[in-house]
N, C-alpha and C positions, 0 to 999 in steps of 0.2 A: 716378699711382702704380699700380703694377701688385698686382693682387688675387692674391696666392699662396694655394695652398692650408694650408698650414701657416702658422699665426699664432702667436702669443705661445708659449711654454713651459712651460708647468706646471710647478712646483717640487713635486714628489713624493718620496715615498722610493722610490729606483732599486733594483735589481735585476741584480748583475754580468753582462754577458754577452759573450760573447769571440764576435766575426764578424770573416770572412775577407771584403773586398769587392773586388769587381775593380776596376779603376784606372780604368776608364770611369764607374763608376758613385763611385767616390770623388772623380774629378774633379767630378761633377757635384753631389756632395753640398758641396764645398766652395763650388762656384760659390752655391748656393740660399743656402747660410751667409751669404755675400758682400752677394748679392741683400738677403735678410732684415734683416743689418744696414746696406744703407743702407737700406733704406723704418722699419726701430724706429729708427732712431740709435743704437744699442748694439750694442757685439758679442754676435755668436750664437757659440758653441761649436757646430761642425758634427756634434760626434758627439752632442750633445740634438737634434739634428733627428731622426735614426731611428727613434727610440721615436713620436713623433706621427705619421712617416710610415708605422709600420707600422700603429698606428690608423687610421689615416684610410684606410687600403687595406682594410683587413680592414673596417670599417663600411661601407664603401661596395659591398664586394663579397656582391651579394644570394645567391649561390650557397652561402654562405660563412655568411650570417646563417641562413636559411633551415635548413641542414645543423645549425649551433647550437644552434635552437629544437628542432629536434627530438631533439637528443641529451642536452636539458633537460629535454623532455617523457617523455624512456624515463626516466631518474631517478629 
C-alpha cells in the first residue's frame, strides 16, 4: 500500500472558493483522487483533496510558519 501524504478528509464546514488550475496540475489532482480511493475503498471527490493539500504545504513550510509566529507575536 503506498503511504500518501493526504489521508482521510475532514468533514468541516467549507468555505467557497473559485481557483483556476492548470491542466497538468488538474490532471494530477485527479490521478491522487484515483490513487486515494483505491487504497480507502471509497470514492474521493478530487476537489476535497485541495483544502488538505494546501494545509499540509503551508505546515510543512518552516519559512512560512516561522513568518506566522512572528506576525502573531507583533499583535
Amino acid at each position: 500500500m503506498t503511504k500518501l501524504k493526504i489521508g482521510a478528509i475532514e468533514d468541516e464546514k467549507p468555505v467557497a472558493f473559485t481557483v483556476k488550475l492548470p491542466a497538468r496540475v488538474h490532471r494530477d489532482l485527479i490521478a491522487y483522487a484515483e490513487i486515494l480511493t483505491r487504497e480507502a475503498g471509497q470514492p474521493v471527490d478530487p476537489t476535497l483533496l485541495i483544502a488538505p493539500m494546501l494545509a499540509r504545504f503551508m505546515s510543512t513550510d518552516r519559512v512560512f510558519r516561522k513568518a506566522c509566529k512572528q506576525i502573531r507575536t507583533v499583535k
